[in-house]
C-alpha atoms as an extended CHARMM CRD file, in Angstrom:
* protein
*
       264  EXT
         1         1  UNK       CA           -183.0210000000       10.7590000000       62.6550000000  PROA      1               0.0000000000
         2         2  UNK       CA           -181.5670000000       13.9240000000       62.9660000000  PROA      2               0.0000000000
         3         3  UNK       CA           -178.4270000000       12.5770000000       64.6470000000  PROA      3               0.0000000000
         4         4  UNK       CA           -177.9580000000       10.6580000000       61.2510000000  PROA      4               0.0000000000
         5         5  UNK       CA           -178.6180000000       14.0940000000       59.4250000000  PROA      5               0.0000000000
         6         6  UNK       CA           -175.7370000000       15.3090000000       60.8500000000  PROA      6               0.0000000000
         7         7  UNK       CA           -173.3970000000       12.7010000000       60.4430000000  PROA      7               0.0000000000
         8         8  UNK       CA           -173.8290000000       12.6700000000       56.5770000000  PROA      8               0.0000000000
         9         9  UNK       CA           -172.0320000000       15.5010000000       55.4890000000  PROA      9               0.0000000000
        10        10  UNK       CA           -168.9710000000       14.1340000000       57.6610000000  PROA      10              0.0000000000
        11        11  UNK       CA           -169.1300000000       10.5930000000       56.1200000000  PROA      11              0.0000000000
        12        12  UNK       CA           -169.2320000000       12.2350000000       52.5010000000  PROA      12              0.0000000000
        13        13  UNK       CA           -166.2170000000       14.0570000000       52.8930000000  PROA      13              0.0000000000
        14        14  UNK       CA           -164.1680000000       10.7470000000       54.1060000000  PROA      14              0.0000000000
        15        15  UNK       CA           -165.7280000000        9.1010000000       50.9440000000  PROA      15              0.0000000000
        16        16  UNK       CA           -164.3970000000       12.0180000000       48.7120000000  PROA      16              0.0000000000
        17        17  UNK       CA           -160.8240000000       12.3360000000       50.5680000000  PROA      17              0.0000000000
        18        18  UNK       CA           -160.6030000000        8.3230000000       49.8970000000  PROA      18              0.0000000000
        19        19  UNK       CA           -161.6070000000        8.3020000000       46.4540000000  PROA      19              0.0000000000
        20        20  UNK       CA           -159.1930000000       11.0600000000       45.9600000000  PROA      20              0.0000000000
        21        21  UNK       CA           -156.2460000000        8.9290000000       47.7490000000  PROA      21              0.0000000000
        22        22  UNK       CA           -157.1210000000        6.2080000000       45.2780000000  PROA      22              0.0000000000
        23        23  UNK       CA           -156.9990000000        8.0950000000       41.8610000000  PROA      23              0.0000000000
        24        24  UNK       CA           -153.6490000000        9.4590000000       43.0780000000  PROA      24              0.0000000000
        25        25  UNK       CA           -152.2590000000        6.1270000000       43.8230000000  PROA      25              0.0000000000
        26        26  UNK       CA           -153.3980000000        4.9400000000       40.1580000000  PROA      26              0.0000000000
        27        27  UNK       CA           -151.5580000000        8.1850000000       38.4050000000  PROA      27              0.0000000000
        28        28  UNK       CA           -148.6230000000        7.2440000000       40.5210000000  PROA      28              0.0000000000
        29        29  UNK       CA           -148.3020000000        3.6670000000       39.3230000000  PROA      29              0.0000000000
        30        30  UNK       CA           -149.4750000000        4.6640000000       35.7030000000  PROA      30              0.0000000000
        31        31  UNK       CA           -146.3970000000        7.1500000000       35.7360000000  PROA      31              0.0000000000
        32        32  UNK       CA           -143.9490000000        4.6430000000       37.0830000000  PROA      32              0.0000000000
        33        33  UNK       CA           -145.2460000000        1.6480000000       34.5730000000  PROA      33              0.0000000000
        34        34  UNK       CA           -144.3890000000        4.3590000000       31.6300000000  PROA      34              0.0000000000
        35        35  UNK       CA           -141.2010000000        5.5330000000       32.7900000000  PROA      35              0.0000000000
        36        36  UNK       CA           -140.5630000000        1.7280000000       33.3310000000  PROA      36              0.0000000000
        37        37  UNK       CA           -142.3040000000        1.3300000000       29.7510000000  PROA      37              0.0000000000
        38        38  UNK       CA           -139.6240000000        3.9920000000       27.7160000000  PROA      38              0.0000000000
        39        39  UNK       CA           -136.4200000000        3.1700000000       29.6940000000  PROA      39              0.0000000000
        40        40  UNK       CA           -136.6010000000       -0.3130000000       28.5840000000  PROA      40              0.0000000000
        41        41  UNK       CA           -138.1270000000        0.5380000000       25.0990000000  PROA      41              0.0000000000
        42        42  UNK       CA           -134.3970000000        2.9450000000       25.5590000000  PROA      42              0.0000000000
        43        43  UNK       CA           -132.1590000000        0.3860000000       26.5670000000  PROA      43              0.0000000000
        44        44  UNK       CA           -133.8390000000       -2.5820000000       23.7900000000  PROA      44              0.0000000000
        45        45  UNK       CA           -133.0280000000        0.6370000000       20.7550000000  PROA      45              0.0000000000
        46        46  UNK       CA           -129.6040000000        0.5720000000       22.6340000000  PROA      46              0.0000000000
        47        47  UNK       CA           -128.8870000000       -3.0170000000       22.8570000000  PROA      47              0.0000000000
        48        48  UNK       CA           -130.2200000000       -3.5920000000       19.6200000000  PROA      48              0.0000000000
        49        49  UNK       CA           -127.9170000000       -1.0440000000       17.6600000000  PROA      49              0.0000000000
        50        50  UNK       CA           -124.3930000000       -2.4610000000       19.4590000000  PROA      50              0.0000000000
        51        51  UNK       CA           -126.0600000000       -5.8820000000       18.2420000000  PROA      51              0.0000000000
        52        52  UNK       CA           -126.0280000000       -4.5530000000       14.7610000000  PROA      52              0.0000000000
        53        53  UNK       CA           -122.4800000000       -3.0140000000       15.1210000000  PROA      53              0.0000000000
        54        54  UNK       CA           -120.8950000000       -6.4530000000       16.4280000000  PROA      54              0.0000000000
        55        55  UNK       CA           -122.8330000000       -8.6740000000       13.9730000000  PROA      55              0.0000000000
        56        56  UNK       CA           -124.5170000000       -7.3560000000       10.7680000000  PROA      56              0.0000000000
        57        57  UNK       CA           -122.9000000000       -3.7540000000        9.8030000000  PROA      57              0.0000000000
        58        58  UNK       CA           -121.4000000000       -3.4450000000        6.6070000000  PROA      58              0.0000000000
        59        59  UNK       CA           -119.6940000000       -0.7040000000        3.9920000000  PROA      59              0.0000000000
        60        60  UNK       CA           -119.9650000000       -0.1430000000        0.2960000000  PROA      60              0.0000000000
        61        61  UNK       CA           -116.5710000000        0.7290000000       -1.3760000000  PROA      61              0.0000000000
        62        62  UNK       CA           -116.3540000000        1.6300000000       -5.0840000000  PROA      62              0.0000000000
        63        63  UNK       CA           -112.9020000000        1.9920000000       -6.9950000000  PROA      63              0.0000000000
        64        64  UNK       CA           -112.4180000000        2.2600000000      -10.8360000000  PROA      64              0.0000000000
        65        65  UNK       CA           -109.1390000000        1.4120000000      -12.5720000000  PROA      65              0.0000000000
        66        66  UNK       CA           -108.1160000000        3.2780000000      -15.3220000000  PROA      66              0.0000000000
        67        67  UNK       CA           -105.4880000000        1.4000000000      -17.8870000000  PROA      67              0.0000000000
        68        68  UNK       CA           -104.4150000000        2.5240000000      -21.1330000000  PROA      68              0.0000000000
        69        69  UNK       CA           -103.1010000000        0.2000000000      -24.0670000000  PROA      69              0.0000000000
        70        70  UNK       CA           -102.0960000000        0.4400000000      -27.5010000000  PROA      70              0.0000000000
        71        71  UNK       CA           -104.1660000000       -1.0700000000      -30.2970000000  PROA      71              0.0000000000
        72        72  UNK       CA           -103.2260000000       -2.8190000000      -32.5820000000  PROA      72              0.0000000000
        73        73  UNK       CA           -106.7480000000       -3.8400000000      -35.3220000000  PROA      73              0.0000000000
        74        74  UNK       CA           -108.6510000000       -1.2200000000      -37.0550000000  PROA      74              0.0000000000
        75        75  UNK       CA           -111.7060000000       -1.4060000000      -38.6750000000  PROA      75              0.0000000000
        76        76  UNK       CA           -112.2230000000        1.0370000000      -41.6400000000  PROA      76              0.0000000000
        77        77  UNK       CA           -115.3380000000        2.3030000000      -43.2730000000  PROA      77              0.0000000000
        78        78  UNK       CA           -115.1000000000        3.9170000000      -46.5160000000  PROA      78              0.0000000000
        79        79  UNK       CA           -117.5670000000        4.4690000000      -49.5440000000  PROA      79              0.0000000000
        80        80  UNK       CA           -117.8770000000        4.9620000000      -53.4420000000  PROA      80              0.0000000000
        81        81  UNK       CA           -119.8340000000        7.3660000000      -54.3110000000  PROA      81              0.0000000000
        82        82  UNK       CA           -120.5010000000        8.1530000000      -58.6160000000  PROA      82              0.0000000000
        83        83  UNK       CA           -123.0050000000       10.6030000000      -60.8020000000  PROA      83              0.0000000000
        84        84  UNK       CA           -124.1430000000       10.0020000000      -64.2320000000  PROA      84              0.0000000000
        85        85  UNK       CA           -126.7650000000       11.3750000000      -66.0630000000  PROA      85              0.0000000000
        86        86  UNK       CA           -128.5090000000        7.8080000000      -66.5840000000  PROA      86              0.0000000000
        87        87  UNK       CA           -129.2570000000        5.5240000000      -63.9850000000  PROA      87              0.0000000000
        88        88  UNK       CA           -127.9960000000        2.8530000000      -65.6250000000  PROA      88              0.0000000000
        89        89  UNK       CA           -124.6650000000        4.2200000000      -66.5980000000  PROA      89              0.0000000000
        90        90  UNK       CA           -124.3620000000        5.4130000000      -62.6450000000  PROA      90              0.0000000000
        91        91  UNK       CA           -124.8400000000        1.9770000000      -61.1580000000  PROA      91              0.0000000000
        92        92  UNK       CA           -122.5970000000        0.6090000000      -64.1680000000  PROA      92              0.0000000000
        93        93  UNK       CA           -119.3620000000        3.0060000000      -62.9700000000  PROA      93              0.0000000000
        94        94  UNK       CA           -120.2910000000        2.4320000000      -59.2940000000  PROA      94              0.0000000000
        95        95  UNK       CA           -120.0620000000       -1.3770000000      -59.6370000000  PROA      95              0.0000000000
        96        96  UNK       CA           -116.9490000000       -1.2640000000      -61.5140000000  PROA      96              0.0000000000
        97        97  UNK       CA           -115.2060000000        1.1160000000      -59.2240000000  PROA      97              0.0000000000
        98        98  UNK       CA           -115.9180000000       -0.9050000000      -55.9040000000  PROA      98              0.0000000000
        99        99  UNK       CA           -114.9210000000       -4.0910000000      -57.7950000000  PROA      99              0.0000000000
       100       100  UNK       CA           -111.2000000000       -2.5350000000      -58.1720000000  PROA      100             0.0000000000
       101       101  UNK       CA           -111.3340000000       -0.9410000000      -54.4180000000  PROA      101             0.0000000000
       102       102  UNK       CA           -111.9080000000       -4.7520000000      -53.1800000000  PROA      102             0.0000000000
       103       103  UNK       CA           -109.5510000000       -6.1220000000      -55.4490000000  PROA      103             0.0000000000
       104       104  UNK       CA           -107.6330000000       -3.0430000000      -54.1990000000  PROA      104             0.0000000000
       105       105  UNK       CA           -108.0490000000       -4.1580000000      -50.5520000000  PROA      105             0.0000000000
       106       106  UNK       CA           -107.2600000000       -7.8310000000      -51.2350000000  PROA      106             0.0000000000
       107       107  UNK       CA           -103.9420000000       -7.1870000000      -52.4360000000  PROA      107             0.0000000000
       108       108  UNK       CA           -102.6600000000       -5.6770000000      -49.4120000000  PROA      108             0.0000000000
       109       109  UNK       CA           -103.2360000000       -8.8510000000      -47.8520000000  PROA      109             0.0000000000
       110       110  UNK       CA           -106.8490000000       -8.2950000000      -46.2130000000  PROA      110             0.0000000000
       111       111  UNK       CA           -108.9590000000      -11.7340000000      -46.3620000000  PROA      111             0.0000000000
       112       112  UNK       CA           -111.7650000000      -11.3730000000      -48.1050000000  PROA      112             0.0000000000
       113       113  UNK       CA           -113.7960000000      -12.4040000000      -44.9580000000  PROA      113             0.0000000000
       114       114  UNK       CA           -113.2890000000       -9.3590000000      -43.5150000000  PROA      114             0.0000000000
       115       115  UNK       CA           -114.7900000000       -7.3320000000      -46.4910000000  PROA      115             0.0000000000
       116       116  UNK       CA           -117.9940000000       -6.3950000000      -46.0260000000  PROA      116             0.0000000000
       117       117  UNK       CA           -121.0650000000       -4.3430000000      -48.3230000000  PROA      117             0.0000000000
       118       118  UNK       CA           -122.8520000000       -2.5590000000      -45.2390000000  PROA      118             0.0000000000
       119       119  UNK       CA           -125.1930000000       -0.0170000000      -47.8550000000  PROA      119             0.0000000000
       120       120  UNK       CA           -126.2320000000        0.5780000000      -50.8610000000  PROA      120             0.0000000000
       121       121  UNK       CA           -128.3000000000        3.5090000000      -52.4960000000  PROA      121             0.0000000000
       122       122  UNK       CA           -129.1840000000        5.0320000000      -55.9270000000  PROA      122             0.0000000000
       123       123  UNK       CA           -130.3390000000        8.7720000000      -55.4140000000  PROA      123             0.0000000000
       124       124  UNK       CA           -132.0300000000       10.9100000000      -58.1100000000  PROA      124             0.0000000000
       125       125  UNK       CA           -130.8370000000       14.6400000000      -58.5110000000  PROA      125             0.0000000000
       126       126  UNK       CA           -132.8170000000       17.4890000000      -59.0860000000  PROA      126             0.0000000000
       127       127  UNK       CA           -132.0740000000       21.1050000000      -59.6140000000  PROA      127             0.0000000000
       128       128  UNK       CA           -134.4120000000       24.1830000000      -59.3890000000  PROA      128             0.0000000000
       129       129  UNK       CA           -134.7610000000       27.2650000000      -61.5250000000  PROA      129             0.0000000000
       130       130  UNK       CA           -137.6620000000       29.2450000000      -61.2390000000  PROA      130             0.0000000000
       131       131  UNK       CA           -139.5670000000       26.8640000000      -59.5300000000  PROA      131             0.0000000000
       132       132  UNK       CA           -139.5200000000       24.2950000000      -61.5350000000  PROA      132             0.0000000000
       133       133  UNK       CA           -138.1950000000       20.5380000000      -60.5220000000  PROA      133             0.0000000000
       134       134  UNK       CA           -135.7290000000       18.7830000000      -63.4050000000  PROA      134             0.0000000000
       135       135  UNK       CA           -133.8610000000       15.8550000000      -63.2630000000  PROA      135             0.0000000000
       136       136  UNK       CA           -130.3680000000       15.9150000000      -63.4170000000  PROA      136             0.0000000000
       137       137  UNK       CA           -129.1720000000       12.9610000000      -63.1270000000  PROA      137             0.0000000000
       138       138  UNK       CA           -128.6210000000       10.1740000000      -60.3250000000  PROA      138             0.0000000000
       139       139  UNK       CA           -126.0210000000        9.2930000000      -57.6690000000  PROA      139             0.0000000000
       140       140  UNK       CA           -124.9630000000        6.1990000000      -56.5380000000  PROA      140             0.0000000000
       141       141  UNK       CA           -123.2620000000        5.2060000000      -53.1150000000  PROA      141             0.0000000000
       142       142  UNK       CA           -121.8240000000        1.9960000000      -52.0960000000  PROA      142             0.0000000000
       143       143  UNK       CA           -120.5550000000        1.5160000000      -48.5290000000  PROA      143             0.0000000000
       144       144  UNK       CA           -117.7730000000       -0.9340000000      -47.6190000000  PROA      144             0.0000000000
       145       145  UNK       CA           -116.6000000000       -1.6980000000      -44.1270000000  PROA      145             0.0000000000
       146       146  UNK       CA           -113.0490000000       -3.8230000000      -43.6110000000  PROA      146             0.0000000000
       147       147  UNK       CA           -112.4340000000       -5.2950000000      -40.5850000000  PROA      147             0.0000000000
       148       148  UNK       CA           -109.6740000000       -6.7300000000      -39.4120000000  PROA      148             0.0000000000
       149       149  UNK       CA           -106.8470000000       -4.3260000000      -40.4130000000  PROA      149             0.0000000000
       150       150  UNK       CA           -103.5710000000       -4.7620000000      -38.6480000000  PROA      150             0.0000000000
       151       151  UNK       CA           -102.1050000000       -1.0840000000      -37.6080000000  PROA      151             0.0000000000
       152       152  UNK       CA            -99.1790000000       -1.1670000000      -39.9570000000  PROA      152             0.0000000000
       153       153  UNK       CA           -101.5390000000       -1.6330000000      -42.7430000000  PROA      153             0.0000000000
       154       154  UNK       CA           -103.9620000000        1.1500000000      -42.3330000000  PROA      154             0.0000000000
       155       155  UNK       CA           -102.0400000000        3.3580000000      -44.2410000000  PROA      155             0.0000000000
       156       156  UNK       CA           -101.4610000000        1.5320000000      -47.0520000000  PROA      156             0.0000000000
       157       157  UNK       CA           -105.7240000000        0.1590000000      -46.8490000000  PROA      157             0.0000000000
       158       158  UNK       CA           -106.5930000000        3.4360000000      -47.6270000000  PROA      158             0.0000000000
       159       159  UNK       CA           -104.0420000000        4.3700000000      -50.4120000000  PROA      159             0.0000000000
       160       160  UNK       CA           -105.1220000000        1.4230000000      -52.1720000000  PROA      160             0.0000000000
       161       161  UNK       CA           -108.5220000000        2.0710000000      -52.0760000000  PROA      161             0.0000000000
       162       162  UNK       CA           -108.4680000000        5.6450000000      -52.2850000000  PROA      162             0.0000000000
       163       163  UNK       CA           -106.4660000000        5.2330000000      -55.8460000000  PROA      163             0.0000000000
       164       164  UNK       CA           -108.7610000000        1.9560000000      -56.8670000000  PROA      164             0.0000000000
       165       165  UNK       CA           -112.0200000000        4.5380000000      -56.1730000000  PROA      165             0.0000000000
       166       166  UNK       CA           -112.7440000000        5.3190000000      -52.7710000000  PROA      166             0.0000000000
       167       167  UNK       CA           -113.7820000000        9.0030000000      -52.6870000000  PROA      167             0.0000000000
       168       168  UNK       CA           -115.2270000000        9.0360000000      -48.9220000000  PROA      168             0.0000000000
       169       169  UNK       CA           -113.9850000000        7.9790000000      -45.8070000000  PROA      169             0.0000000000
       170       170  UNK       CA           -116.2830000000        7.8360000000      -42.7950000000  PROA      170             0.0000000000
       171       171  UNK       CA           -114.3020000000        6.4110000000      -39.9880000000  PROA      171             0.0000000000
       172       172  UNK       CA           -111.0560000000        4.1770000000      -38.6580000000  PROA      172             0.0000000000
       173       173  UNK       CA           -112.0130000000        2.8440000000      -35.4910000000  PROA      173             0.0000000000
       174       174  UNK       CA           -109.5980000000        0.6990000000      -33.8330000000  PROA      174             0.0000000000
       175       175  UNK       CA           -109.2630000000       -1.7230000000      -31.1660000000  PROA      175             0.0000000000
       176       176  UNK       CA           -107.1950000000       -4.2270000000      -28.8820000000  PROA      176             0.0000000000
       177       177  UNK       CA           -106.8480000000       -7.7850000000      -29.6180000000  PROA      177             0.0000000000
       178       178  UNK       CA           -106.0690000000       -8.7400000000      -26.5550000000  PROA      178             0.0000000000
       179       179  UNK       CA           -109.0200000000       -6.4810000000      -24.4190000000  PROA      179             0.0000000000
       180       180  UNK       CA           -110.3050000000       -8.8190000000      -22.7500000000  PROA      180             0.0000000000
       181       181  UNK       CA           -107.0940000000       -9.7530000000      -20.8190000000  PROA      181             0.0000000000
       182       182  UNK       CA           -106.4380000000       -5.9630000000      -20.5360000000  PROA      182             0.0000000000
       183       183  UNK       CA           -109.8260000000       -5.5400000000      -18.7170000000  PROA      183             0.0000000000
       184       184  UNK       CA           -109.6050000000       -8.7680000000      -16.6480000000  PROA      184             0.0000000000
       185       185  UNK       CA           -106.0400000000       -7.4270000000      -15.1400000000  PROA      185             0.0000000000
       186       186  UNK       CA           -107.6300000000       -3.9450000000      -14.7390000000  PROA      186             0.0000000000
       187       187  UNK       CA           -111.1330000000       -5.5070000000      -13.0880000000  PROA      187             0.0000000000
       188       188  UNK       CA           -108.1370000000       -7.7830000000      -10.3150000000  PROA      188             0.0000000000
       189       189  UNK       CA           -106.4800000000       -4.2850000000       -9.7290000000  PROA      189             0.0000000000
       190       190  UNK       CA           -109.9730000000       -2.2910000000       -9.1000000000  PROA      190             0.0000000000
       191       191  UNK       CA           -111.1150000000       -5.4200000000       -6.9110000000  PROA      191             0.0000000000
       192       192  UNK       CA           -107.6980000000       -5.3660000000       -4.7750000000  PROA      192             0.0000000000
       193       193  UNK       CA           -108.2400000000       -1.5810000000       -4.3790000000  PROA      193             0.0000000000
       194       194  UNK       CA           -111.8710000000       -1.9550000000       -2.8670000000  PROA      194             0.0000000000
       195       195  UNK       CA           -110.0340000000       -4.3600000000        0.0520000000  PROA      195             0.0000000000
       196       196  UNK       CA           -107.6990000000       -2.1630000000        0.8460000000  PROA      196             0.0000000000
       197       197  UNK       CA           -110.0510000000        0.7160000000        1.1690000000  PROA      197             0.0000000000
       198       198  UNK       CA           -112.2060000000       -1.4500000000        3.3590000000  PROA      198             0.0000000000
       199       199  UNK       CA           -109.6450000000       -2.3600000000        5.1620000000  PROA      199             0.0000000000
       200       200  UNK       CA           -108.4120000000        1.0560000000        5.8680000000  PROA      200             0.0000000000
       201       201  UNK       CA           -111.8260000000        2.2990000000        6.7390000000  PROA      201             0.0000000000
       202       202  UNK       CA           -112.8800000000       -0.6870000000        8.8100000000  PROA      202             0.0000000000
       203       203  UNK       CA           -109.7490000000       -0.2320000000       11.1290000000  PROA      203             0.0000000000
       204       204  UNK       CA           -110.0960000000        3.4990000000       12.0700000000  PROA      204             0.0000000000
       205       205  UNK       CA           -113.2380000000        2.9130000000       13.2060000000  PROA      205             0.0000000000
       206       206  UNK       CA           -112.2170000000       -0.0880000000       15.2880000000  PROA      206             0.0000000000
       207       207  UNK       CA           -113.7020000000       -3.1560000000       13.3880000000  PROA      207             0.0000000000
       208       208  UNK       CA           -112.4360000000       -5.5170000000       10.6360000000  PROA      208             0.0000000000
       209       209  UNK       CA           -113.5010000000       -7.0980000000        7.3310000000  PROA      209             0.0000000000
       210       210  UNK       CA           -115.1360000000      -10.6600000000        7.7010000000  PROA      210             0.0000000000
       211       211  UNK       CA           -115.8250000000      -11.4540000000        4.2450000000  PROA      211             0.0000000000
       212       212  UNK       CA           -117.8000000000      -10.0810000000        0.9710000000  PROA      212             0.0000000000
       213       213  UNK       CA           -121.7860000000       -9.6640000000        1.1880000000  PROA      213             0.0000000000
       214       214  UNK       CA           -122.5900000000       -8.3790000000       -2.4420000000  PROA      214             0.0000000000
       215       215  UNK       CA           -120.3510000000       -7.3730000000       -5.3420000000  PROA      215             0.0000000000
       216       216  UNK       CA           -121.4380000000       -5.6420000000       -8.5910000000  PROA      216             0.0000000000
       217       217  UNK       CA           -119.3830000000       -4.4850000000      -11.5290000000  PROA      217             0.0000000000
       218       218  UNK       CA           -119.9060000000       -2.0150000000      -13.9150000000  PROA      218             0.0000000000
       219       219  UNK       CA           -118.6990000000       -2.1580000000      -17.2510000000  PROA      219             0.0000000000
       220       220  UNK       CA           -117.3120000000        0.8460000000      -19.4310000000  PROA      220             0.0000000000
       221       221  UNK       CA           -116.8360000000        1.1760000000      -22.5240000000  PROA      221             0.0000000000
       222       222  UNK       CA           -113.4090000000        1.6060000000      -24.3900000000  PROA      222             0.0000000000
       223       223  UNK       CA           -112.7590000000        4.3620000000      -26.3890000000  PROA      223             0.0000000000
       224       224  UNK       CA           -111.8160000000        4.3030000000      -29.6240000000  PROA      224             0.0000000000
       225       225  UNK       CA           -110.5360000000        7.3740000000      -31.6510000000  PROA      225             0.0000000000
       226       226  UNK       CA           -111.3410000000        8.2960000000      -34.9990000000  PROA      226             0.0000000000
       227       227  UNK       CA           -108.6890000000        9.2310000000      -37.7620000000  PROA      227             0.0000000000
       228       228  UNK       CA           -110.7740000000       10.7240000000      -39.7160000000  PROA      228             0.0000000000
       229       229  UNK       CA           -114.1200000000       12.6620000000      -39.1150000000  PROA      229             0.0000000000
       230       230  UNK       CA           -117.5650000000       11.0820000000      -40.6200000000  PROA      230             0.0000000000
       231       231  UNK       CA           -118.4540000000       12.6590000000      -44.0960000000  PROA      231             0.0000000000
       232       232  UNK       CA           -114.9070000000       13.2740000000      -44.9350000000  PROA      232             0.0000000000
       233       233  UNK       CA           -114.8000000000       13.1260000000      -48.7270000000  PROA      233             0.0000000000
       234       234  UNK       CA           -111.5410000000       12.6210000000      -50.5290000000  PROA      234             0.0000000000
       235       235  UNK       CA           -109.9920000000       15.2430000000      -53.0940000000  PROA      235             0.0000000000
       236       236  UNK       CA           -107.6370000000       14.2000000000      -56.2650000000  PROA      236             0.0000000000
       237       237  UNK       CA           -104.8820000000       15.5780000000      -54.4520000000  PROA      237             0.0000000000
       238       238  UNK       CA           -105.1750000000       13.8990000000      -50.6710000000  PROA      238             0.0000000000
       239       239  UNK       CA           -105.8770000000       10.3940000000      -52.7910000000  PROA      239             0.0000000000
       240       240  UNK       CA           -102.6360000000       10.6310000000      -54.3370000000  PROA      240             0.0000000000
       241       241  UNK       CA           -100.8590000000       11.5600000000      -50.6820000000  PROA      241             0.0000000000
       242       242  UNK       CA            -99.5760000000        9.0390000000      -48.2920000000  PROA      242             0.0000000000
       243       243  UNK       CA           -102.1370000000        8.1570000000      -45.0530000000  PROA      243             0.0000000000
       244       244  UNK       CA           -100.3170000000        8.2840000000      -41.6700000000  PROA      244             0.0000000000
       245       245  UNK       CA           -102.5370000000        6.1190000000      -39.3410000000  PROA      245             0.0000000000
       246       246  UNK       CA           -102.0350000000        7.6790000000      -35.5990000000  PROA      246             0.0000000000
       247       247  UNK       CA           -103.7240000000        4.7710000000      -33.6180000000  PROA      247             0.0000000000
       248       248  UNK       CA           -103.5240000000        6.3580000000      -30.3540000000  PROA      248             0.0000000000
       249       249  UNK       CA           -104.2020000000        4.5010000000      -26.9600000000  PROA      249             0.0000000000
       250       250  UNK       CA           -107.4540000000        2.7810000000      -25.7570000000  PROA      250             0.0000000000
       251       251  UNK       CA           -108.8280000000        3.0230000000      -22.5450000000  PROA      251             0.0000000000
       252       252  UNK       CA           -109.8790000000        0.1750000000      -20.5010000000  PROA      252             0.0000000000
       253       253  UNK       CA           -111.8860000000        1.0270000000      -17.3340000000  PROA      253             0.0000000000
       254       254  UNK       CA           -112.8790000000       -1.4710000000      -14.8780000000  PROA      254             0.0000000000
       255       255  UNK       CA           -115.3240000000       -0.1030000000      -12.4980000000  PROA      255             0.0000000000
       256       256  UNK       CA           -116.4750000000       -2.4490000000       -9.5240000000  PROA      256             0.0000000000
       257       257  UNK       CA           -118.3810000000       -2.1320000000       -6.0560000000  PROA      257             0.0000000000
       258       258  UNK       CA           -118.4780000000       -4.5960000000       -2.8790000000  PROA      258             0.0000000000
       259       259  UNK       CA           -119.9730000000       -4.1930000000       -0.2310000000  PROA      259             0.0000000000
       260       260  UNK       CA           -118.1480000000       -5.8970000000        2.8470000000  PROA      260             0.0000000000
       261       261  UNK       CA           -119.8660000000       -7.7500000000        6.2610000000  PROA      261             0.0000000000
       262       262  UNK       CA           -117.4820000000       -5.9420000000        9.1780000000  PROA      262             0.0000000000
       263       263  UNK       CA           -117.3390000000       -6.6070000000       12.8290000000  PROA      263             0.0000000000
       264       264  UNK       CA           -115.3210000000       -7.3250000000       15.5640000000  PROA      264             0.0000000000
């Protein structure tokens, strides 16, 4: 028995140094499976990125042609505007005045399709004096829009009108006939612009276009100048003068964005 005593300790402390051996050996092979783990987690990121580059990359180009024509409609928006003390006398005079302005208009050729009531209004006045509220009379406004107008005939439009009873211009807007082809040629430009960007782009970094994932355009707007301000009212003496029309130029902006599948 004591013999055994004394071989305890001994056999404890080979137990212990083997145990220890063992949990090192796991740590070791832990450590290696994780730096296995991340180098090939590494190199799949790796691989997977040149896959993208070779196979599914793409760039967005965006390129916006500007044009500029010269237009050749108008469309011109006037009004008659008349007081009277009675109501009934002021829609009387207003109703005879804008049945000479459109007779007005008609004889400078304008069909009478393109002649068009767009408002109407009768409008008490008041004045104040000491504050008290009396009726003055009423005013009566009849807007009249005419489409349509060739550019050579603007001028004479609004003399004729102006001298039949037309005492307040709001606006000449104009516009091109012929847009639509104007924009399509600007949109072919824009779109030829956007491949040779790509193209440019895709070369210096060592890849080429393969063909056209996604392509949106975005309209604009032409402009389209005023003559006149709105609210412009019309004195005795610029009724009797001759109106210059200065038409201008339009814009026509094509705007358009592709985005391109590139690879090598």
């Amino acid at each position: 028995m004591e013999e055994e005593k004394k071989q305890g300790p001994a056999e404890l402390k080979k137990f212990i140094i083997a145990v220890a051996a063992a949990l090192i050996g796991v740590v070791a092979i832990v450590g290696i499976a994780f730096s296995a783990f991340f180098r090939l987690s590494d190199s799949g990121r790796t691989n997977g990125a040149a896959q993208n580059q070779s196979g599914g990359d793409t760039i967005t180009v965006s390129y916006t042609q500007k044009d500029r024509v010269v237009p050749d409609l108008a469309e011109i928006s006037f009004g008659v505007v008349t007081d009277a003390k009675e109501a009934e006398d002021c829609l009387t005079q207003n109703s005879t005045d804008i049945n000479q302005v459109v007779l007005a208009i008609k004889k400078t050729g304008i069909d009478e399709k393109n002649i068009q009531t767009n408002g109407y209004s009768l409008t008490p006045r008041y004045s104040y004096t000491d504050g008290k509220e009396e009726l003055v009379g009423y005013e009566c406004r009849t807007d009249i829009a005419v489409s349509g107008v060739s550019i050579d005939k603007v001028g004479t439009v609004l003399d004729g009108s102006t001298a039949a009873g037309v005492n307040k211009i709001d606006s000449v807007r104009y516009s091109y006939s012929k847009y639509d082809d104007a924009y399509s040629t600007a949109l072919t430009e824009a779109t030829s612009r956007c491949r040779a960007l790509a193209d440019k782009i895709a070369a210096k970094n060592g890849v080429g276009v393969k063909g056209i994932k996604a392509i949106n355009e975005n309209k604009e707007g032409s402009a389209s100048p005023d003559v006149y301000n709105s609210s412009m009212k019309l004195t005795a003496d610029a009724a009797e003068s001759s109106t210059q029309a200065a038409a201008g130029q339009i814009d026509v902006n094509a705007s358009v964005t592709i985005t391109y599948e590139i690879g090598k």
